[in-house]
C-alpha positions in Angstrom: -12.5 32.1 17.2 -16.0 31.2 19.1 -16.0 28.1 21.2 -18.5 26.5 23.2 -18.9 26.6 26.6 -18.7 23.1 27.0 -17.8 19.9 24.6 -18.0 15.9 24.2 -15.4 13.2 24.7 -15.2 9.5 25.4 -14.1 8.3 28.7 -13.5 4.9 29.7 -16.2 4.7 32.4 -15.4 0.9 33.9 -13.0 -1.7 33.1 -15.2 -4.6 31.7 -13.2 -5.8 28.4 -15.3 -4.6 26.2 -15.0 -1.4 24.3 -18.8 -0.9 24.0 -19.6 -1.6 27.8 -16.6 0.1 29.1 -17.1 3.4 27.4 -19.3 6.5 28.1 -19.8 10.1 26.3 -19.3 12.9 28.9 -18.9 16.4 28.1 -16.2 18.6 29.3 -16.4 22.3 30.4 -14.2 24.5 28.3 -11.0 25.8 29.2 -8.7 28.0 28.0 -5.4 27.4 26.8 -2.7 28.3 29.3 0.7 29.7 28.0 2.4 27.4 25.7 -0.6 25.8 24.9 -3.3 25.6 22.0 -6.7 24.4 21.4 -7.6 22.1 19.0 -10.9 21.3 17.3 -10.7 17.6 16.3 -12.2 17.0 12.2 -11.0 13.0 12.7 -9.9 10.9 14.8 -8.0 7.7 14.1 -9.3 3.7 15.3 -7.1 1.2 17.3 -9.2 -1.1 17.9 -6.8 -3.6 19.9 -5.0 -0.7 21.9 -8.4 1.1 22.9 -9.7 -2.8 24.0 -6.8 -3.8 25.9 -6.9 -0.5 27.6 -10.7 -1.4 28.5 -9.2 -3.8 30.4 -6.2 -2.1 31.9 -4.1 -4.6 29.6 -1.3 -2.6 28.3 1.9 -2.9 30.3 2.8 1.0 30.6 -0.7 2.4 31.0 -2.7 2.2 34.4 -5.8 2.8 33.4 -8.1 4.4 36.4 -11.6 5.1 34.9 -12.6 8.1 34.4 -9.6 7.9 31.4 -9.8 9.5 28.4 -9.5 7.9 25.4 -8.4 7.5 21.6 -4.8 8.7 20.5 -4.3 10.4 17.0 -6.3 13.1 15.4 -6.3 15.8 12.8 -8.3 19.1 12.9 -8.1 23.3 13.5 -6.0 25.6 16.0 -8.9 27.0 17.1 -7.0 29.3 20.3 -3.3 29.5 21.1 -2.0 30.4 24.3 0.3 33.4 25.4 4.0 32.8 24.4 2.7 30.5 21.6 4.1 31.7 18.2 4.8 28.7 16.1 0.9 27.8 15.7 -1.6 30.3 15.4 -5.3 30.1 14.7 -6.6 28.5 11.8 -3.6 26.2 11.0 -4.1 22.8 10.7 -2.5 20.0 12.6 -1.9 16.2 13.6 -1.8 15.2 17.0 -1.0 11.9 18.2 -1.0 11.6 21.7 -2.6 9.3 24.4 -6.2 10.9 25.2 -6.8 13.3 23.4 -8.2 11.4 20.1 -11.8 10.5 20.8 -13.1 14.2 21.8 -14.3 17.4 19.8 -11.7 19.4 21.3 -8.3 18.9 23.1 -6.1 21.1 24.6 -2.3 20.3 24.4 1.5 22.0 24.0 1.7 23.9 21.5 5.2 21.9 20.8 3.4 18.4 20.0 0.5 19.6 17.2 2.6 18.7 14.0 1.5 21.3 10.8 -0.3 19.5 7.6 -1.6 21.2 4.5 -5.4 19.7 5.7 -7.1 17.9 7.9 -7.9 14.7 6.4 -8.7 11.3 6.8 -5.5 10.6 4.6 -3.1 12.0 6.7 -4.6 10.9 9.6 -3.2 7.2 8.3 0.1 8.4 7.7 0.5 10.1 11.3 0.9 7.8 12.6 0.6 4.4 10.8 2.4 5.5 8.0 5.5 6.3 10.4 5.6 3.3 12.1 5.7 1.2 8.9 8.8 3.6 7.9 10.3 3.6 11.4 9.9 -0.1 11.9 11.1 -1.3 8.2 14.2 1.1 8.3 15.3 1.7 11.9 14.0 -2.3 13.2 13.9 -4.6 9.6 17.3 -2.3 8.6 15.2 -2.5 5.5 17.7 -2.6 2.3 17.6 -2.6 -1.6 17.5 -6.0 -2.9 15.5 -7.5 0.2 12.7 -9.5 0.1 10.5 -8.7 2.8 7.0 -10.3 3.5 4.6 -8.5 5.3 1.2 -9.4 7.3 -2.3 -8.0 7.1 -0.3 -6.4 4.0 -4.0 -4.4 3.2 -4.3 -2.8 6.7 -4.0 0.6 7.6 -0.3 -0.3 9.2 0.6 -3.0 6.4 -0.2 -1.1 3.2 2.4 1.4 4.0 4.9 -1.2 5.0 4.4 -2.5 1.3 5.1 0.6 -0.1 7.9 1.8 1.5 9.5 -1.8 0.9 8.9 -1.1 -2.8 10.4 2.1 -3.2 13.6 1.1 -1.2 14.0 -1.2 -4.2 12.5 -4.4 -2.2 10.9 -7.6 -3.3 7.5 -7.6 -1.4 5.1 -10.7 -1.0 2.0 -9.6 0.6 0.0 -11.7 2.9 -4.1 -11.3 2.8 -7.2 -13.1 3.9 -9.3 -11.7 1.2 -9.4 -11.7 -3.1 -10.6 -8.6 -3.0 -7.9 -7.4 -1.1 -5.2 -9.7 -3.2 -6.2 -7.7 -5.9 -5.7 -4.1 -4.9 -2.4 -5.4 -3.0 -1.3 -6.3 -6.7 -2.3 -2.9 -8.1 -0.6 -1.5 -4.9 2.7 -3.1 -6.6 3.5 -6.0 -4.7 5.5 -8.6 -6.5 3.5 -11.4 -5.0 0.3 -11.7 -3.0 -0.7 -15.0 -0.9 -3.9 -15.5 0.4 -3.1 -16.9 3.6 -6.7 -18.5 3.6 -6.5 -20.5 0.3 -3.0 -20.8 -0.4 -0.4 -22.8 2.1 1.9 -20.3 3.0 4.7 -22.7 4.0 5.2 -24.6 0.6 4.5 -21.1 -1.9 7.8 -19.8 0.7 9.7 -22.9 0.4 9.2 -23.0 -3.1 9.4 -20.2 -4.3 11.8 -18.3 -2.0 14.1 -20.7 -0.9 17.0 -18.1 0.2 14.2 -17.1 3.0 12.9 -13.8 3.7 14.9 -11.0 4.5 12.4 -8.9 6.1 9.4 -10.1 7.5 6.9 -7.5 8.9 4.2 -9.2 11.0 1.5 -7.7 13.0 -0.7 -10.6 12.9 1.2 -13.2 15.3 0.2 -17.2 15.6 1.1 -19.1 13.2 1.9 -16.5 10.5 5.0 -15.8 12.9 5.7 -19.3 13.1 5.7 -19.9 9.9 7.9 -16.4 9.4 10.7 -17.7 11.6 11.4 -20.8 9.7 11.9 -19.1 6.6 13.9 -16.3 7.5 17.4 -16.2 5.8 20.5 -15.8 6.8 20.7 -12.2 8.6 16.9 -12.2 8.6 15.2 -9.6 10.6 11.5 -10.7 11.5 10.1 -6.7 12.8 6.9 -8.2 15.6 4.8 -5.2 15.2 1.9 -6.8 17.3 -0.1 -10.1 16.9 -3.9 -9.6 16.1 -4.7 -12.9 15.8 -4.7 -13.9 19.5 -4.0 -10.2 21.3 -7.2 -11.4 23.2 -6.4 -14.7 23.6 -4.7 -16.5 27.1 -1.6 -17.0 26.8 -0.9 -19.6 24.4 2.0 -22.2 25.3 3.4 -24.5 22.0 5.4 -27.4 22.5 8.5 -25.7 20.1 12.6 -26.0 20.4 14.2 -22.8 21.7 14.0 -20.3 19.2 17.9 -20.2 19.5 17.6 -23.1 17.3 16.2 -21.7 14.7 18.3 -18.6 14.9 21.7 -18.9 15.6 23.0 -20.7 12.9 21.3 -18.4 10.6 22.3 -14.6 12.6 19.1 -14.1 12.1 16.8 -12.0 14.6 13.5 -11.0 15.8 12.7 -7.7 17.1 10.2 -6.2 18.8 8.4 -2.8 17.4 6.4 -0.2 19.0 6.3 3.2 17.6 5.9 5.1 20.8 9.3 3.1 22.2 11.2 5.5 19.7 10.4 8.9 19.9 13.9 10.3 19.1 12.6 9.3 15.3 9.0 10.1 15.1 9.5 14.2 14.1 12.4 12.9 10.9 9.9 10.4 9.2 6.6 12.5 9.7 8.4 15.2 7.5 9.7 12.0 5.3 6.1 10.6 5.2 4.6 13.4 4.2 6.8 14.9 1.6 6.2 10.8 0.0 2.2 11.3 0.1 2.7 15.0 -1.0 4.4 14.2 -4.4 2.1 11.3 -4.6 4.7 8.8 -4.3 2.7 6.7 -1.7 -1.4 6.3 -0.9 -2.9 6.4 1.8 -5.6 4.0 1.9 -8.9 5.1 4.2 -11.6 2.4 4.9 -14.4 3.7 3.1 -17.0 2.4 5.9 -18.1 5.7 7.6 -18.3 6.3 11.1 -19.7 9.4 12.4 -19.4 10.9 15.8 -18.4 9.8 19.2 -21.8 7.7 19.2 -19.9 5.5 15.9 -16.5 4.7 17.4 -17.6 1.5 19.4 -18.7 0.4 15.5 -15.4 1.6 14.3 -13.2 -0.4 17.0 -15.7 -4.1 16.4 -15.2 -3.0 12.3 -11.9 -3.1 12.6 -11.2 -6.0 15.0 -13.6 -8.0 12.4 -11.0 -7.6 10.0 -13.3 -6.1 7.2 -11.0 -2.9 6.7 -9.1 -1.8 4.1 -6.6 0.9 5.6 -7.0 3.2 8.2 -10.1 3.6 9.8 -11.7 6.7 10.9 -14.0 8.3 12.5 -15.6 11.7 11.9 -15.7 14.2 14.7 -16.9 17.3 13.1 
C-alpha cells in the first residue's frame, strides 16, 4: 500500500501536570517495517484520561517518563505493510493494539505478534480491547466473580464500569449500579441492572444497610474516597472489594483519615481487598479478548461509545479534560483517520 513519507503523533514535550501544556504534535519520518514487524494505520485511538495525566507528570510507578515520550495506549485501524517473515497478518487486515505509545499517532509500527485480528476497526471494539477485558479479568480472575453474587460496581456508566455490569449479569449476579447522573440511572436500568443508586441524591450507606444487609459480595470500585469506604463496611462475609483505581482523588495529595486498621474490618468477616491492574496480568489478556469478543459478536454485550466526537490529534487534550469532567458515557474516542 502507499504511505507517506512522513506522519503525526503526540509526544509528551515537558512534564508540567497538565495534559494540554505538556503535550506537543510532531511528525515522524516513515520507516519501514523490519522483519517480524507490521505497520499499522491507526482509524481510533482510545482516552485515559487519568493514565495519560499522571504520565504528564511522571506519576505512574513503572513508567519513567523522559520527554520526548510518546503517548496514548490502545488503538484500532489497517495493516497497512508487513515485514519479511511476517505471515500471520497481512495487508488490509484489521487489528487492535494496546500497547504503551503507540495510541495517539496516525501510524505505528509494532511486532507483528501483539496486533490482535477484529472483524473492523471501530470505536466499539476499541472499548472492549481493552476496557472490556479488564472488567472480565478483574470480576473473574480478582472478584472470583460467582452466580448468585451481589456485586456493586462504581462509575457503573463508564467505559470500564458498564462492562463490569454486564458481565456480572450474565454470570447470574445481582448488580447495583452506582451513578452520579439520572440520565445515566436510566440507561444503567435498561442496561439490566437490578438496582441503580445515584450516589449524589441517594445515601449510599443506609439504601446498603437496608436493603442488602448480607453485604456485598463483589464490589468493583474505580472511583476511590468515600465510595470505597463506604464499600468496605458492607462487604460480607468472603467479600472481595476488586480496587480498579480511584478517580475521585487520583490528583489529590495523599489523603490521611483517622480510621481503625482495616484488619478490623476484615478479619472477622475473610473478607479481602484486592488491587487490579490489567497490564499486571498479561498471562490472561489473549483468553478474554477472544471471550470478549465472541460476547459483543453474538450481541450478548454493548459496547457503549461516548457520542461526544473528537477528531484528530489537535481533539485529544478535549477528550482527556471530557472525560476527567466526568460527562461520558462509555469509552471515549478519538478519531485518527
Amino acid at each position: 500500500m502507499p504511505h507517506p513519507s512522513s506522519y503525526r503523533k503526540l509526544i509528551i514535550q515537558q512534564l508540567t501536570g497538565d495534559f494540554r501544556n505538556s503535550t506537543h504534535i510532531v511528525e515522524q519520518a516513515w520507516q519501514d517495517p523490519a522483519a517480524g514487524e507490521v505497520i499499522v494505520r491507526n482509524h481510533y485511538a482510545g482516552c485515559n484520561a487519568i493514565f495519560d495525566k499522571n504520565l504528564c507528570r511522571n506519576a505512574i510507578r513503572y513508567v519513567d517518563v523522559q520527554p520526548p515520550f510518546d503517548m496514548g495506549i490502545e488503538a484500532v485501524g489497517e495493516v497497512v505493510a508487513v515485514g519479511a517473515g511476517v505471515t500471520r497478518l497481512a495487508a488490509g487486515d484489521t487489528v487492535a493494539v494496546s500497547r504503551l505509545g503507540n495510541g495517539y499517532r496516525e501510524y505505528q509500527r509494532v511486532e507483528a505478534s501483539k496486533p490482535l485480528k477484529i472483524r473492523e476497526a471501530s470505536p466499539e471494539i476499541l472499548a472492549l480491547i481493552p476496557s472490556g477485558i479488564s472488567a472480565m479479568v478483574g470480576l473473574e480472575r480478582i472478584g472470583e466473580v460467582r452466580p448468585g453474587d451481589t456485586v456493586a460496581v462504581s462509575a457503573a456508566a463508564g467505559g470500564l464500569g458498564h462492562f463490569v455490569v454486564q458481565l456480572a449479569k450474565l454470570r447470574g449476579c445481582h448488580v447495583i449500579a452506582l451513578t452520579g447522573s439520572e440520565e445515566k440511572r436510566a440507561l444503567l436500568s435498561q442496561l439490566g441492572a437490578d438496582r441503580v443508586i445515584n450516589y449524589k441524591q441517594d445515601n449510599l450507606r443506609d439504601i446498603l444497610a437496608k436493603e442488602y444487609p448480607d453485604g456485598l459480595d463483589v464490589a468493583y470500585d474505580s472511583a476511590g474516597g468515600e465510595i470505597f469506604d463506604i464499600f468496605v463496611d458492607h462487604l460480607a462475609m468472603r467479600g472481595r472489594l476488586v480496587i480498579s483505581g480511584h478517580t475521585s482523588d487520583f490528583d489529590k495529595p495523599v489523603e490521611n483519615i483517622p480510621h481503625p486498621r482495616m484488619y478490623r474490618k476484615l478479619y472477622w468477616k475473610s473478607a479481602s481487598i484486592r488491587g487490579f491492574q490489567n497490564q499486571s496480568f498479561p498471562e490472561f489478556f489473549d483468553e478474554a479478548a477472544e471471550r470478549i469478543l465472541d460476547l459483543y459478536y453474538r450481541g450478548r454485550l454493548q459496547a457503549w461509545v461516548e457520542p461526544q466526537t473528537f477528531d484528530g490529534l489537535e481533539q485529544v487534550s478535549d477528550a482527556v479534560e471530557f472525560l476527567l469532567s466526568g460527562r461520558n458515557t462509555g469509552k471515549v474516542v478519538i478519531k485518527l483517520c
